[in-house]
C-alpha positions, 0 to 999 in steps of 0.5 A: 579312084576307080571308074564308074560307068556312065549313066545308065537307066536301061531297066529302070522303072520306065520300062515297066512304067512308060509314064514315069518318062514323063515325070521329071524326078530327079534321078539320085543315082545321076545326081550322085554320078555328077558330083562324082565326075563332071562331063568333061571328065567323063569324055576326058576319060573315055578318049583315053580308054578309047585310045588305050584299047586300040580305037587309034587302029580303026578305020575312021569311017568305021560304022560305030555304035555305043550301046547304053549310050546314055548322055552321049559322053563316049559318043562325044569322045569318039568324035574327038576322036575323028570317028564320024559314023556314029550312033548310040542306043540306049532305053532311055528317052530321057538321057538320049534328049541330054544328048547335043553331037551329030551323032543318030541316037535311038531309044531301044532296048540292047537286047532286040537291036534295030540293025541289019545283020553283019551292019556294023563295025564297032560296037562299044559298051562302057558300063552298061551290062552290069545293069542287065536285071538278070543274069545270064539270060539278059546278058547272052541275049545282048551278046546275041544280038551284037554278034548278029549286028557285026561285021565278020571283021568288026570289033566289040569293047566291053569295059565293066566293073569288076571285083578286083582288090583295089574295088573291094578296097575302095568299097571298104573305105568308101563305107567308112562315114567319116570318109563319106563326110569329108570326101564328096567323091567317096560318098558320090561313089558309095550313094551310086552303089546304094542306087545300084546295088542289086545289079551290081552285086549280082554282076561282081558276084558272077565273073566267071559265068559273065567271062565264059558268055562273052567267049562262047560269042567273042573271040577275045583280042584282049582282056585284062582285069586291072584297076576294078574293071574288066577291059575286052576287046574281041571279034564275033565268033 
């Protein structure tokens, strides 16, 4: 079964409606995302990526940041982990107050970032940029402003969706309606992408654009596309 990103509503309808933060509706993309993986799952999830793309190797004082850092489950693995300079930005008020560690979180918006230059050491995004609106400017504007932000030593991590042949499988099966019915997590899987889906195509239709944004700002340490997503760890240009 393949990941899905945390959840994230950078470029919601509050961003275009500053009262909708105040209306508590019930979000159905969140709704499905928690009968697709519970919390504990999700942070289970992350410290094994986090491990996996080489967060073992970081000093533990290391200045990180999670940018779309909804909830905060990937700011809570990194704890698991040892990490204890941590902040998390993501543009909604909303998800940021769900949010019960340590660590600082801000509301902003990933495309202007409320850092210094050459600030930070770490900065992680687990499934966030592919709900950037438009594409490339969004993205290249994102990737600007980490490259500002980091250290000349530091360290970025992008894990996102992408179009492999186990994505467009589990696309396909997950459409099926009698799987839908008999299995909660398919159907959690293919209502999130019902929710998403004009992000998420235009990012899954966009690979090679989206790769050569990320080499003209990153030196890539590495990469690998495996399982429908695309898994970068690099060093600012």
């Amino acid at each position: 079964m393949p990941e899905m990103p945390a959840p994230q509503t950078e470029m919601s309808e509050a961003q275009t409606n500053p009262e909708a933060q105040n209306v508590l509706v019930p979000d159905p993309w969140e709704a499905a995302y928690l009968r697709f993986e519970t919390p504990k799952e999700e942070i289970q999830k992350f410290i094994g990526r986090l491990n996996r793309l080489g967060a073992q190797q970081w000093p533990r004082e290391a200045e990180i940041v999670e940018l779309f850092c909804g909830r905060g489950n990937g700011l809570i693995a990194l704890q698991h982990l040892g990490f204890t300079h941590l902040e998390g930005v993501d543009l909604s008020p909303r998800l940021i107050a769900q949010y019960k560690g340590s660590a600082k979180c801000i509301v902003a918006d990933c495309r202007k970032l409320p850092f210094a230059e050459r600030s930070k050491d770490v900065l992680i995004v687990q499934g966030g940029l592919h709900h950037l609106p438009n594409l490339p400017v969004d993205l290249d504007q994102t990737f600007s402003e980490m490259q500002r932000v980091l250290r000349k030593d530091g360290r970025v991590m992008f894990v996102e969706p992408w179009r492999t042949p186990f994505l467009t499988l589990v696309h396909f099966v997950s459409e099926i309606p009698i799987i839908r019915r008999v299995s909660n997590k398919m159907d959690a899987f293919a209502t999130m992408t019902e929710h998403e889906i004009r992000t998420y195509t235009q990012w899954l239709s966009q690979s090679g654009l989206i790769c050569k944004t990320a080499r003209a700002h990153f030196v890539p340490l590495h990469e690998s596309f495996a399982w429908g997503k695309w898994n970068f760890v690099g060093t600012p240009r």
